[in-house]
N, CA, C and O atoms as a printed pandas DataFrame, in Angstrom:
     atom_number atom_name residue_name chain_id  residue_number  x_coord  y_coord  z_coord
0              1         N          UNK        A               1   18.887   13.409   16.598
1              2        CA          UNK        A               1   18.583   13.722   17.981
2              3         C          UNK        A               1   19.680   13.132   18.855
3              4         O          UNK        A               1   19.849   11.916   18.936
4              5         N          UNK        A               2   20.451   14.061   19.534
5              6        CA          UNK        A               2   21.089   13.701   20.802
6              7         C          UNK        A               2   21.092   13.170   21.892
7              8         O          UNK        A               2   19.980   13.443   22.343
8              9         N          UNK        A               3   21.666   12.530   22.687
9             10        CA          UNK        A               3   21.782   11.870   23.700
10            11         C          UNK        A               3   21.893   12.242   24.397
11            12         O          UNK        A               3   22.125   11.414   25.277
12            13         N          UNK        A               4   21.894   13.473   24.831
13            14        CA          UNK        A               4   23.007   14.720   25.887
14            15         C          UNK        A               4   23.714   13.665   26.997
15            16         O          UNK        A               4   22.977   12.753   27.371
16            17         N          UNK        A               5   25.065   13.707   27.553
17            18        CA          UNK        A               5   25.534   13.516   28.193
18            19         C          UNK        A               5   25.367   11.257   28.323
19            20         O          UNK        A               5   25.487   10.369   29.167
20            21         N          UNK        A               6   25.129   11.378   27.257
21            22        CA          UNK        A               6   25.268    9.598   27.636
22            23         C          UNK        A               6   26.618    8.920   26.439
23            24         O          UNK        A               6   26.636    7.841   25.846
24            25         N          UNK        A               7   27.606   10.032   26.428
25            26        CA          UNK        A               7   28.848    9.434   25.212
26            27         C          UNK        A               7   28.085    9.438   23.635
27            28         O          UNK        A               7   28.851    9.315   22.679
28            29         N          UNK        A               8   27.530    9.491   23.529
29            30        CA          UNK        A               8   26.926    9.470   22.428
30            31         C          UNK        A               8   26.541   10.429   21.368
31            32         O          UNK        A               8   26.029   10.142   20.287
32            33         N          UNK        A               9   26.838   11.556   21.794
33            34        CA          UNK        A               9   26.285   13.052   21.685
34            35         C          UNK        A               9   26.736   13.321   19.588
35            36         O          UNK        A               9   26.223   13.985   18.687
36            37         N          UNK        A              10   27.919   12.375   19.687
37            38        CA          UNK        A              10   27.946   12.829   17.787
38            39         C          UNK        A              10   28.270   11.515   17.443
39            40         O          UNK        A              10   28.631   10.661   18.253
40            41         N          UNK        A              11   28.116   11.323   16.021
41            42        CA          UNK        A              11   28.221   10.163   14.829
42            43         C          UNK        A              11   29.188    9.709   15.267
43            44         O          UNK        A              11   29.394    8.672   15.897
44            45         N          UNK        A              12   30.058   10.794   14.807
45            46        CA          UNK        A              12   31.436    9.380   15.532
46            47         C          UNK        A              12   31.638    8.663   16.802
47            48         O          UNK        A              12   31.952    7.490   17.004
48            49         N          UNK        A              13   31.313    9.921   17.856
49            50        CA          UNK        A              13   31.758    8.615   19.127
50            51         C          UNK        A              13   30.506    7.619   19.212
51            52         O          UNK        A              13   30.554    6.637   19.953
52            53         N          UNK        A              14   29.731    7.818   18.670
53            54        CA          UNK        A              14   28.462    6.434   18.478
54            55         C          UNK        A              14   29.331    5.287   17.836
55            56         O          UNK        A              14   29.574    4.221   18.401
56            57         N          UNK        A              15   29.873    5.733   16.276
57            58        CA          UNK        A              15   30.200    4.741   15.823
58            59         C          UNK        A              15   31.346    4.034   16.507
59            60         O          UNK        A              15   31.408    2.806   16.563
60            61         N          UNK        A              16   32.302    4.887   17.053
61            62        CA          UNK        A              16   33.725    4.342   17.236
62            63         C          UNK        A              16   33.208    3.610   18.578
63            64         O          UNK        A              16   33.593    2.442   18.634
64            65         N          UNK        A              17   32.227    4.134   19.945
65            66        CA          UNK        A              17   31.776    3.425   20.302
66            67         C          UNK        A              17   30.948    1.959   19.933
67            68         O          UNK        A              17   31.394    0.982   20.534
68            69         N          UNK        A              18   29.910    1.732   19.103
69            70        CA          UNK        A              18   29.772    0.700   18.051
70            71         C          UNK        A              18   30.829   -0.208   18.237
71            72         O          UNK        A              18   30.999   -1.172   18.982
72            73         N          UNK        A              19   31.629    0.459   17.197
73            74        CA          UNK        A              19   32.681   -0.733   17.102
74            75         C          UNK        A              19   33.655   -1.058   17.884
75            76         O          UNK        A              19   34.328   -2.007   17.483
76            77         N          UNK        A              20   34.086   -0.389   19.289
77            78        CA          UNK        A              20   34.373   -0.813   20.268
78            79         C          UNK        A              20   33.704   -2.539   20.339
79            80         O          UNK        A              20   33.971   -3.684   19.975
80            81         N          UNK        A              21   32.853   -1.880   20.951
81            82        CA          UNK        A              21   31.471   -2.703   21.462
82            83         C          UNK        A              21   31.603   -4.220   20.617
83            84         O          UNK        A              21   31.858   -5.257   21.228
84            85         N          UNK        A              22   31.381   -4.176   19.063
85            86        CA          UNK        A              22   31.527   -5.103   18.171
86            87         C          UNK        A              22   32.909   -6.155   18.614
87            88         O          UNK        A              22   32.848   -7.385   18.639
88            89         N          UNK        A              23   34.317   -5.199   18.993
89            90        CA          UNK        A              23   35.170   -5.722   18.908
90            91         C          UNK        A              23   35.173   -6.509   20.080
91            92         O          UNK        A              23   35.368   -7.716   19.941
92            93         N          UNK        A              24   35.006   -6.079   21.124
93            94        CA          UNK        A              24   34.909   -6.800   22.557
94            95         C          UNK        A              24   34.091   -8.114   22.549
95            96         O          UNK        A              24   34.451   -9.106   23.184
96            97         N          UNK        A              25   32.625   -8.051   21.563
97            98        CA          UNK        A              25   32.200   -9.132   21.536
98            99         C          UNK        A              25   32.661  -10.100   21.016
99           100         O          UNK        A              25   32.355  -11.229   21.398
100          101         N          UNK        A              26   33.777   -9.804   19.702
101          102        CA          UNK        A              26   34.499  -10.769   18.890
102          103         C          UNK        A              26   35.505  -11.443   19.935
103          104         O          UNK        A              26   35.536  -12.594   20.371
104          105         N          UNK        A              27   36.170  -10.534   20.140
105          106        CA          UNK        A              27   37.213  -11.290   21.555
106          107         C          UNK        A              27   36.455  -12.002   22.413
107          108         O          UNK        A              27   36.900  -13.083   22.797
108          109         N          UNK        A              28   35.425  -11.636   22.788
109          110        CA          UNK        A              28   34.795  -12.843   24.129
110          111         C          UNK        A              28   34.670  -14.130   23.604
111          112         O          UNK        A              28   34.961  -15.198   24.142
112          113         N          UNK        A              29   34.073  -13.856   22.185
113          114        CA          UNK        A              29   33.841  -15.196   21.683
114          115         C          UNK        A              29   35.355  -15.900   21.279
115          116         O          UNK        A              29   35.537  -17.113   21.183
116          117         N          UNK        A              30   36.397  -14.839   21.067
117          118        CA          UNK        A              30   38.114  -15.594   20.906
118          119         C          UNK        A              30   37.923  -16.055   19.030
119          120         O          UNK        A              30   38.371  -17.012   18.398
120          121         N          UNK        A              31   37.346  -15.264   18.746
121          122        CA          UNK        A              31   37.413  -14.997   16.877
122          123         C          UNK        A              31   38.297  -13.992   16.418
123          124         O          UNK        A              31   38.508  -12.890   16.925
124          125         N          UNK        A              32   38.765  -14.469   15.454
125          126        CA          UNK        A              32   39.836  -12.899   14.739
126          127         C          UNK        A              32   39.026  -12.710   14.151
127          128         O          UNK        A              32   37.953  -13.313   14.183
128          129         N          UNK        A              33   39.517  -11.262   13.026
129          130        CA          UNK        A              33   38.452  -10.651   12.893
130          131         C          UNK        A              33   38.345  -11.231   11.366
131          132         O          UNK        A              33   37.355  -10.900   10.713
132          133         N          UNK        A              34   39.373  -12.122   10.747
133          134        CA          UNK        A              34   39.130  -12.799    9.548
134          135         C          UNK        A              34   38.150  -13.993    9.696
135          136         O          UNK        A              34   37.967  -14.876    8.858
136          137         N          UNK        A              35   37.703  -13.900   10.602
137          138        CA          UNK        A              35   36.962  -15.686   11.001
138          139         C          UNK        A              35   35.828  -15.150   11.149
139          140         O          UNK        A              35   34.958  -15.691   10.467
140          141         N          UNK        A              36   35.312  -13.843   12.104
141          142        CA          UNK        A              36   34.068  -13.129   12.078
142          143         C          UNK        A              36   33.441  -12.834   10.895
143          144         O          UNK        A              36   32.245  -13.001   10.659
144          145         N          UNK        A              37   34.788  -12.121    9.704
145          146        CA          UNK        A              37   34.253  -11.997    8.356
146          147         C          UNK        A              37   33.744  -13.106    7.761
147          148         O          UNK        A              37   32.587  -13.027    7.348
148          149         N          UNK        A              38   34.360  -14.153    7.618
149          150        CA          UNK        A              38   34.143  -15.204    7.077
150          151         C          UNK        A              38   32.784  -15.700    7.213
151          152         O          UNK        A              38   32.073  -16.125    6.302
152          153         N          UNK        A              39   32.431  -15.580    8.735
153          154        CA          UNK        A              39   31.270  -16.485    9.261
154          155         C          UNK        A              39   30.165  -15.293    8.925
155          156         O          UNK        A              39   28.998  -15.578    8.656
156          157         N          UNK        A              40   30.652  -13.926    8.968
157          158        CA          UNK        A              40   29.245  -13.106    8.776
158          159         C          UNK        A              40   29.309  -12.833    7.379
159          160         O          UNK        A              40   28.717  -11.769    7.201
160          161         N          UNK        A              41   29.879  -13.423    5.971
161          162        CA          UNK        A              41   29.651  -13.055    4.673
162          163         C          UNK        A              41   30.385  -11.715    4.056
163          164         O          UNK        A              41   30.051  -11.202    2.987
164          165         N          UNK        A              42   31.531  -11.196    4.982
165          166        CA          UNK        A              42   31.994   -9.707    4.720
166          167         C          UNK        A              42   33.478   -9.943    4.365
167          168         O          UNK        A              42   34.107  -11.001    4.361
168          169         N          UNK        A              43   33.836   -8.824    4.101
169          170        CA          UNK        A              43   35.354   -8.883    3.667
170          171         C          UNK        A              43   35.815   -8.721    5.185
171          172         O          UNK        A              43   35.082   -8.288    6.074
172          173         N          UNK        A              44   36.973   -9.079    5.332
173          174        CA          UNK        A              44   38.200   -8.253    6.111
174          175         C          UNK        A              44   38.122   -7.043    6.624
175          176         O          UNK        A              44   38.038   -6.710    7.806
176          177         N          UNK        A              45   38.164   -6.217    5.388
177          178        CA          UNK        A              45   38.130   -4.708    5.473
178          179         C          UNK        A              45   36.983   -4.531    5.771
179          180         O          UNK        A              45   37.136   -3.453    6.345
180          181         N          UNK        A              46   35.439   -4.825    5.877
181          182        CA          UNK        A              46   34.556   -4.354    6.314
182          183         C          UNK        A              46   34.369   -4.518    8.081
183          184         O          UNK        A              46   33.788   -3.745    8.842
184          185         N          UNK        A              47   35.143   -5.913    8.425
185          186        CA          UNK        A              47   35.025   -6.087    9.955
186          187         C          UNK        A              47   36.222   -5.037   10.681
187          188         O          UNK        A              47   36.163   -4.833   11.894
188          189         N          UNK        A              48   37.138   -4.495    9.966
189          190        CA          UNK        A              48   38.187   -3.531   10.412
190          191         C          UNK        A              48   37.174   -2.109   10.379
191          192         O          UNK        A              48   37.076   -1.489   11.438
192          193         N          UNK        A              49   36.478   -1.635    9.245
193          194        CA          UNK        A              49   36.441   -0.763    9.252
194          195         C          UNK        A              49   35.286   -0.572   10.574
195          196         O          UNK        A              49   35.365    0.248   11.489
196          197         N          UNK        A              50   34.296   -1.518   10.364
197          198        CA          UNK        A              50   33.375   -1.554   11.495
198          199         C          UNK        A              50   34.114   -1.093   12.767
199          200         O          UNK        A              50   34.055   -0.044   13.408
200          201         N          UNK        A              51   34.670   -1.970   12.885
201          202        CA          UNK        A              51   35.467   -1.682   14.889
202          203         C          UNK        A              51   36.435   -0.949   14.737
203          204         O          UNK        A              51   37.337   -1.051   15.568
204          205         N          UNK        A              52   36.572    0.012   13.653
205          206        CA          UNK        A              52   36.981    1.382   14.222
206          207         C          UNK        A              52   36.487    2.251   13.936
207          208         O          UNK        A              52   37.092    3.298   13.706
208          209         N          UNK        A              53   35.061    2.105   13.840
209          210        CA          UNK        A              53   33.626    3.578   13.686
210          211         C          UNK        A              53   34.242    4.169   12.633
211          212         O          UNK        A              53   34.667    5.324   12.647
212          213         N          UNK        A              54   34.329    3.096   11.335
213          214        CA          UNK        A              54   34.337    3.966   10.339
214          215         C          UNK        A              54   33.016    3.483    9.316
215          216         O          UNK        A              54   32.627    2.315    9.286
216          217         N          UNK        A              55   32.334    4.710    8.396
217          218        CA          UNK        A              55   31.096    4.016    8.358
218          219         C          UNK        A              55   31.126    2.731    7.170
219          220         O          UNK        A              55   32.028    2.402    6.400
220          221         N          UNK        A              56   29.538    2.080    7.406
221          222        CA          UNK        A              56   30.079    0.829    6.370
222          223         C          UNK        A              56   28.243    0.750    6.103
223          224         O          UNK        A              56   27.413    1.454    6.678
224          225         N          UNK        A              57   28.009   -0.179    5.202
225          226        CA          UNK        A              57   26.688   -0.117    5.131
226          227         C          UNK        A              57   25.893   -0.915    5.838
227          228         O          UNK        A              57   26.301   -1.993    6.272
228          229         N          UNK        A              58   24.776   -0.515    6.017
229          230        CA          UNK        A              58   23.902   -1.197    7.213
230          231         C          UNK        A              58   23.846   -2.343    6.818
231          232         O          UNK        A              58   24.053   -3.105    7.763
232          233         N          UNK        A              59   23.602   -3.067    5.532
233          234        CA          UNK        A              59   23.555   -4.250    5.435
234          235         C          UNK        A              59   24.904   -5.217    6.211
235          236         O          UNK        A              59   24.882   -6.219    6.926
236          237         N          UNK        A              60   26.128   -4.283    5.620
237          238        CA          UNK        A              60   27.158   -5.040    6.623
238          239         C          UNK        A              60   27.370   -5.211    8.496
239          240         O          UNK        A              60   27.975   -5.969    9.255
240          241         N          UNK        A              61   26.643   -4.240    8.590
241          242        CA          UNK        A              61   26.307   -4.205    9.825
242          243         C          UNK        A              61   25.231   -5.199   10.879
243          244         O          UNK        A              61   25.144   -5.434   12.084
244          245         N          UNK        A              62   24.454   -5.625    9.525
245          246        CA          UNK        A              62   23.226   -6.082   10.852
246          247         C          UNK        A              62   24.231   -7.928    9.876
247          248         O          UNK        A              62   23.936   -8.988   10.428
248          249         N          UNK        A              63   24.920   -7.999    9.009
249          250        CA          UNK        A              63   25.618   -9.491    8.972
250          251         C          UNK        A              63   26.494   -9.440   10.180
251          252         O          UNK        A              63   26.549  -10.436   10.901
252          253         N          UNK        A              64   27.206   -8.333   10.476
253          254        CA          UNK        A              64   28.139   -9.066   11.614
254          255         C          UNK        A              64   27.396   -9.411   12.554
255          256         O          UNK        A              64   27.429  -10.594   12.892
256          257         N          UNK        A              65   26.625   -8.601   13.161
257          258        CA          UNK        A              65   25.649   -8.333   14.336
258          259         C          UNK        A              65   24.954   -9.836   14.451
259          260         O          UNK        A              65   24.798  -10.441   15.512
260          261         N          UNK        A              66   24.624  -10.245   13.319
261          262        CA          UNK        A              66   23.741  -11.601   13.290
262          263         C          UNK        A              66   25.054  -12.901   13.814
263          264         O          UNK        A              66   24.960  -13.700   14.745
264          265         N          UNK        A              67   26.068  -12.742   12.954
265          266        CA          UNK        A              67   27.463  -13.305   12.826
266          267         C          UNK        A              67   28.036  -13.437   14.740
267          268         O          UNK        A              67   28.512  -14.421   15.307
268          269         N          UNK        A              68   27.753  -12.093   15.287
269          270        CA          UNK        A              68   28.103  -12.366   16.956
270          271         C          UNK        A              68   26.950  -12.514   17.677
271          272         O          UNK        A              68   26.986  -12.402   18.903
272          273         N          UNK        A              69   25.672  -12.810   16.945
273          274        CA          UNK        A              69   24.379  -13.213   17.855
274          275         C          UNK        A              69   24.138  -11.758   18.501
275          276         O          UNK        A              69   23.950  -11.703   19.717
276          277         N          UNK        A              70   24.136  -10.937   17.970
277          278        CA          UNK        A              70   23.695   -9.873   18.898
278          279         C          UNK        A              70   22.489   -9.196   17.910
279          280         O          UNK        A              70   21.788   -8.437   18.580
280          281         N          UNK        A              71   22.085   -9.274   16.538
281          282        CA          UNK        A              71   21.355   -9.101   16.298
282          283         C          UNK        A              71   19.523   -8.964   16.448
283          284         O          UNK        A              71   18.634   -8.146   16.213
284          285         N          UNK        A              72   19.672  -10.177   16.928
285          286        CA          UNK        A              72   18.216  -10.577   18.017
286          287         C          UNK        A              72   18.051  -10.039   19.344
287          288         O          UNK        A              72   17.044   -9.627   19.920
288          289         N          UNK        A              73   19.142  -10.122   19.671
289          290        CA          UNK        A              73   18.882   -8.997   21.282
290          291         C          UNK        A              73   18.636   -7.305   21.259
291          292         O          UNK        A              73   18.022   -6.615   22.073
292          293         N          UNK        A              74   19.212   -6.983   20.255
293          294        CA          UNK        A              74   19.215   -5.770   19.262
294          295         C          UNK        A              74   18.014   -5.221   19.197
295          296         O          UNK        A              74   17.444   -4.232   19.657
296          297         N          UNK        A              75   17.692   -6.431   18.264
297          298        CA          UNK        A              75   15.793   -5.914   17.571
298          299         C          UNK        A              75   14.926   -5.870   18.766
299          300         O          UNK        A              75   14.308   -4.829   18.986
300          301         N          UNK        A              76   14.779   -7.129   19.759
301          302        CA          UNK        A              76   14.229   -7.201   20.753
302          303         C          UNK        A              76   14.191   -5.742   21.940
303          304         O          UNK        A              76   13.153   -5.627   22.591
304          305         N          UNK        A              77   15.353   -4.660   22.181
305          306        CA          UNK        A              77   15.860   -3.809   22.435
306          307         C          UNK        A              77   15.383   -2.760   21.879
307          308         O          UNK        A              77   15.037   -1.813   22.586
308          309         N          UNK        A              78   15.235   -2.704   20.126
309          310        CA          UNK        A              78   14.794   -1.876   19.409
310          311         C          UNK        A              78   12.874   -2.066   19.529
311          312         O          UNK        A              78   12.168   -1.060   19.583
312          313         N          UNK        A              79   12.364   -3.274   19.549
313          314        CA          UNK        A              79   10.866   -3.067   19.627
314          315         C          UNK        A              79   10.753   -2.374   21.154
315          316         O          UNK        A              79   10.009   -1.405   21.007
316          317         N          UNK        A              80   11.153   -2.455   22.479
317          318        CA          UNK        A              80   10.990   -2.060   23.211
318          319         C          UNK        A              80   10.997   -0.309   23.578
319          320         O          UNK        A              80   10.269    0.300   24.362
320          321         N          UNK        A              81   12.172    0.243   22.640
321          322        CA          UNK        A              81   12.147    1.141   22.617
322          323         C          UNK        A              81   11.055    2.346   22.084
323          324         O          UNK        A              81   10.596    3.404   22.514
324          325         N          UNK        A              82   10.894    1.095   20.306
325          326        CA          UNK        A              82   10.603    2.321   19.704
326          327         C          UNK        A              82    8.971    0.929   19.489
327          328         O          UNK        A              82    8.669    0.733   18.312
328          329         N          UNK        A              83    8.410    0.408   20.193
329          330        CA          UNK        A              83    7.152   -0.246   19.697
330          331         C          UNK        A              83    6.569    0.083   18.520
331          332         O          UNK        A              83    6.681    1.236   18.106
332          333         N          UNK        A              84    5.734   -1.047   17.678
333          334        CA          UNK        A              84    5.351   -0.781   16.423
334          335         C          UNK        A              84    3.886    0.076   17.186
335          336         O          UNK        A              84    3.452    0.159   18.335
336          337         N          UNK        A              85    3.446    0.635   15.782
337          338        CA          UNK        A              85    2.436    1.719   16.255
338          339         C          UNK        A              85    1.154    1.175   16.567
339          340         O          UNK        A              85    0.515    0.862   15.563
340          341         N          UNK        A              86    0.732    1.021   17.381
341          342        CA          UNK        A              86   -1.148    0.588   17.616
342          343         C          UNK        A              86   -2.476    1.847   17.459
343          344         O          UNK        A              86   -2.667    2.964   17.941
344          345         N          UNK        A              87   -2.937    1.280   16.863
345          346        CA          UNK        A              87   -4.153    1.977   16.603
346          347         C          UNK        A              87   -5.849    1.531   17.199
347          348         O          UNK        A              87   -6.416    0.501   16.836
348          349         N          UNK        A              88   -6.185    2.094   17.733
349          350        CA          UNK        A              88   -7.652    1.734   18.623
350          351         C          UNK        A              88   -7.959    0.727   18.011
351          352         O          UNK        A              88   -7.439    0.629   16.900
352          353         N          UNK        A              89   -8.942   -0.459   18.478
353          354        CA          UNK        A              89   -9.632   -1.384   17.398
354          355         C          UNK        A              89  -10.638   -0.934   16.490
355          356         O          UNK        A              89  -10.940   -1.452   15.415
356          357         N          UNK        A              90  -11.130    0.086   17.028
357          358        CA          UNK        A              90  -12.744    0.811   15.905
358          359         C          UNK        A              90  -12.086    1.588   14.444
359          360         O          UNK        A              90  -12.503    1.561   13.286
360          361         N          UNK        A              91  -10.849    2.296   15.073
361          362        CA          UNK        A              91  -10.061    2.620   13.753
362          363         C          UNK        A              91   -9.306    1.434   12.805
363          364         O          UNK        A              91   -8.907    1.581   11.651
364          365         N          UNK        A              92   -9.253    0.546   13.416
365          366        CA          UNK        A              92   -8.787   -0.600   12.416
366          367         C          UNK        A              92   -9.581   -1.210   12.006
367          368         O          UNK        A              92   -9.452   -1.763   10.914
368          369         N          UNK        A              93  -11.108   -1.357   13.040
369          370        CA          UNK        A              93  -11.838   -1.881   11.648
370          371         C          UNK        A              93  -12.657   -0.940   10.645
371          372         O          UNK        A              93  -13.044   -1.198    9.506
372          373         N          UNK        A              94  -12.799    0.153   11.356
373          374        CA          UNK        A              94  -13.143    1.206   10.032
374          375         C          UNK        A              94  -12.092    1.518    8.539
375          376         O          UNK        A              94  -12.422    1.936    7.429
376          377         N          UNK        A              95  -10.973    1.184    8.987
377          378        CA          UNK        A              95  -10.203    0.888    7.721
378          379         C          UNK        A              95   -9.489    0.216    7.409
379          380         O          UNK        A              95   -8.403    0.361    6.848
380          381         N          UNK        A              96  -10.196   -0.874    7.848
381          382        CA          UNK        A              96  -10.302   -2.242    7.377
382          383         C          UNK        A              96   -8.432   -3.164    7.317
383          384         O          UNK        A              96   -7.871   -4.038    6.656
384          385         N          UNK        A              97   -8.172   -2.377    8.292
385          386        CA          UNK        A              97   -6.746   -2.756    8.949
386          387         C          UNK        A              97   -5.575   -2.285    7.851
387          388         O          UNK        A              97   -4.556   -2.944    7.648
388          389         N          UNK        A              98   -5.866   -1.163    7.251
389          390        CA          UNK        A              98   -4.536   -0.766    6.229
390          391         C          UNK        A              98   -3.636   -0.341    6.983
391          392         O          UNK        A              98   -4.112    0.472    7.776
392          393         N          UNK        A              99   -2.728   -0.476    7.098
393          394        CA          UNK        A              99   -1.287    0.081    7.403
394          395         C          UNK        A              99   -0.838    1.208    6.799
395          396         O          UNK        A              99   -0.383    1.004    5.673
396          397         N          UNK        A             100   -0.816    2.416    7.206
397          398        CA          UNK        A             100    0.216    3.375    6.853
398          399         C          UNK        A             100    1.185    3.062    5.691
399          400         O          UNK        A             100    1.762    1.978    5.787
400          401         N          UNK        A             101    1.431    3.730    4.740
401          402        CA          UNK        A             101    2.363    3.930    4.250
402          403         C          UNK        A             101    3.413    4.776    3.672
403          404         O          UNK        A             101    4.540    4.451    3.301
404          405         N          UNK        A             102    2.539    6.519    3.660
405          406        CA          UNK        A             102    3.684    7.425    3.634
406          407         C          UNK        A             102    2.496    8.229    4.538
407          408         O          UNK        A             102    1.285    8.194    4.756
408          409         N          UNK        A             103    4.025    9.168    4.998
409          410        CA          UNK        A             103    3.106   10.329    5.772
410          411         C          UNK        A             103    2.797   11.592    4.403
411          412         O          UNK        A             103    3.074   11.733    3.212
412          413         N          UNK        A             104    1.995   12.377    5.585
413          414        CA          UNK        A             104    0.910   13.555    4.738
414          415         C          UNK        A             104    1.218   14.613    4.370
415          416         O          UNK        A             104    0.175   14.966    4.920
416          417         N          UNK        A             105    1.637   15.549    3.959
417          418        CA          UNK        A             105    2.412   16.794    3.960
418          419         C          UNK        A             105    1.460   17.508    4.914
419          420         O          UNK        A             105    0.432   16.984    5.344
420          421         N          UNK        A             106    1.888   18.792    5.227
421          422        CA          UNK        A             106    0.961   19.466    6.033
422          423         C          UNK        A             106    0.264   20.561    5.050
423          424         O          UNK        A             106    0.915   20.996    4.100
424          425         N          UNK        A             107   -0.665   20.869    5.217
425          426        CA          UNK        A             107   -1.154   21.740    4.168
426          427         C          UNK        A             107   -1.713   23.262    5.069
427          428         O          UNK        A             107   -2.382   23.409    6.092
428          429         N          UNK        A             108   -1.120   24.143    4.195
429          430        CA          UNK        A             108   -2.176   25.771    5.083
430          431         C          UNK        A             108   -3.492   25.800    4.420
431          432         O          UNK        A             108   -4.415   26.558    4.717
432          433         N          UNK        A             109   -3.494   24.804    3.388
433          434        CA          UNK        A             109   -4.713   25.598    2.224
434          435         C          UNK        A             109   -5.637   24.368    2.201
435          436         O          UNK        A             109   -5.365   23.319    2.786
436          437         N          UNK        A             110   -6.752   24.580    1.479
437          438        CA          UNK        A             110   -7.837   23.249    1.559
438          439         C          UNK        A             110   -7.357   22.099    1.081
439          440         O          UNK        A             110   -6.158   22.287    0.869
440          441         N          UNK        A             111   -7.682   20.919    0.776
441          442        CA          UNK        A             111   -6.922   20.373    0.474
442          443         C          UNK        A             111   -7.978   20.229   -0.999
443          444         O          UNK        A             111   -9.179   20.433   -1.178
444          445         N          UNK        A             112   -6.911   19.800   -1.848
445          446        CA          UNK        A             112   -7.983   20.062   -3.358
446          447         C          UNK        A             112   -8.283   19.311   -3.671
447          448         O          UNK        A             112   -7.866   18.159   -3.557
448          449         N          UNK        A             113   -9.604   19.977   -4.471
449          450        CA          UNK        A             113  -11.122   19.244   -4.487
450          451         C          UNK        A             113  -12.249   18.858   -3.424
451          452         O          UNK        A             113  -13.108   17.997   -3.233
452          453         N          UNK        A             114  -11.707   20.054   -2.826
453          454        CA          UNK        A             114  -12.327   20.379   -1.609
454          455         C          UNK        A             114  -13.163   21.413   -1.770
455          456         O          UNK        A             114  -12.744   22.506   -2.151
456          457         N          UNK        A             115  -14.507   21.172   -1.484
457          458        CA          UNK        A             115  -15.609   22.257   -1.756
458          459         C          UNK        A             115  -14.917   23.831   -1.342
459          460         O          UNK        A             115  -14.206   24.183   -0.401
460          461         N          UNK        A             116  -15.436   24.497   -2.405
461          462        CA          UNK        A             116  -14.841   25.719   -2.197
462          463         C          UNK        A             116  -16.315   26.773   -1.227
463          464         O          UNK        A             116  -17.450   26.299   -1.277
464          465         N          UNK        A             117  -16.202   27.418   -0.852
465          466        CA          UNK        A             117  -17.581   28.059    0.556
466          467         C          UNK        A             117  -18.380   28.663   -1.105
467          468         O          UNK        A             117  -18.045   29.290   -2.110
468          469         N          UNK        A             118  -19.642   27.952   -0.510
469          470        CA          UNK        A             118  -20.765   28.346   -1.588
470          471         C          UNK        A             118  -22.021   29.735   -1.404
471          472         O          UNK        A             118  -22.597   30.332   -0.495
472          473         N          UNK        A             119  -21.955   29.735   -2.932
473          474        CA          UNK        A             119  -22.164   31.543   -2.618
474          475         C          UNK        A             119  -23.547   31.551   -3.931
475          476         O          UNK        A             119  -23.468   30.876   -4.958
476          477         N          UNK        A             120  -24.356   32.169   -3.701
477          478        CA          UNK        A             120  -25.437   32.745   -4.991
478          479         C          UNK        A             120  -25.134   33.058   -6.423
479          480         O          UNK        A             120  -25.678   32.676   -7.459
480          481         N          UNK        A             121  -23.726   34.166   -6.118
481          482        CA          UNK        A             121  -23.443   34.103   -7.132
482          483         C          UNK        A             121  -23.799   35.683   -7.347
483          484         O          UNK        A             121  -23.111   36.234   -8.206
484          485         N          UNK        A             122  -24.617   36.357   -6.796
485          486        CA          UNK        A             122  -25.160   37.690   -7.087
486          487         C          UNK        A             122  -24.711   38.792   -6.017
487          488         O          UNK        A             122  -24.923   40.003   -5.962
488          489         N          UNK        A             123  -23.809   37.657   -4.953
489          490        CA          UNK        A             123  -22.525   38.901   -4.303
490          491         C          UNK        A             123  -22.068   39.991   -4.637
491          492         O          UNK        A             123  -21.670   40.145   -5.792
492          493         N          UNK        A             124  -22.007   41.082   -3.650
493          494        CA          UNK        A             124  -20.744   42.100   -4.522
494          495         C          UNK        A             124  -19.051   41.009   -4.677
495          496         O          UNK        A             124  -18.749   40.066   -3.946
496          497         N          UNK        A             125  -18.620   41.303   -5.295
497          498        CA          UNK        A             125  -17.154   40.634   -5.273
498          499         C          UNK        A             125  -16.118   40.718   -4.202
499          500         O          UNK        A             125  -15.156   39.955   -4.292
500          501         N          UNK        A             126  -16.203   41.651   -3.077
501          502        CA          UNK        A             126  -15.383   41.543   -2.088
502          503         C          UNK        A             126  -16.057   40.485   -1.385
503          504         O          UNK        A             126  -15.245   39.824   -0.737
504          505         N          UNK        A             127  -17.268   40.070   -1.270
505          506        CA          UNK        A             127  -18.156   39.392   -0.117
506          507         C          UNK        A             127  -17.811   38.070   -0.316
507          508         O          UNK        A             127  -17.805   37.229    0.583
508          509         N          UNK        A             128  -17.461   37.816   -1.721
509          510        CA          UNK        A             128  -17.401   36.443   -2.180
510          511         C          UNK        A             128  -16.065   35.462   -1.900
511          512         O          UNK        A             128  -15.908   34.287   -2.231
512          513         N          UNK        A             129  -15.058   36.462   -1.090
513          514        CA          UNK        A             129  -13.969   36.043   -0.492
514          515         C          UNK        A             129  -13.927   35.579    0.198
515          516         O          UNK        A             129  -12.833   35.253    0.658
């Protein structure tokens, strides 16, 4: 999903934005980017490739992020946005507070083992449809 009109609109200028962003924070703090690696557990090449929106894996991502303290402002940012899900209190205690864990497919058809519409049995055969 797009951003329309907020720079953001494809992968890359997100990322290369990203790592803009990453790099500016390294400079404020007056770290090279071998000292950022160092302190966030990454190679070299992963703090280069970062701050120039090239992709890297999320795990390396949320070490630097933690590494320039921006991680926590992040998440804090991210619950606001996207809040964890609440559910009424009568539905949580009717099931007994389980948490979700995969979603449902959608179905056109009954779902099975689902009573099928009950019939005599002494129908003509079109009726019994």
């Amino acid at each position: 999903m797009a951003a329309h009109g907020s720079g953001w609109d494809g992968d890359a200028e997100a990322l290369r934005g990203l790592g803009e962003r990453l790099a500016a924070r390294r400079l404020e703090r007056n770290q090279t980017q071998a000292q950022l690696a160092k302190v966030a557990g990454v190679s070299l090449r992963t703090v280069v490739r970062l701050e120039s929106g090239e992709s890297s894996q999320l795990t390396n991502l949320v070490r630097v992020l933690r590494a320039l303290e921006l991680l926590g402002p992040l998440m804090e940012s991210l619950a606001t946005l996207a809040p964890a899900p609440q559910s009424r209190p009568l539905v949580q205690l009717r099931s007994r507070a389980r948490v979700r864990q995969r979603a449902s497919p959608q179905r056109d058809e009954p779902a099975a083992g689902a009573p099928a519409k009950w019939t005599w049995g002494d129908e003509p055969e079109d009726e019994r449809r």
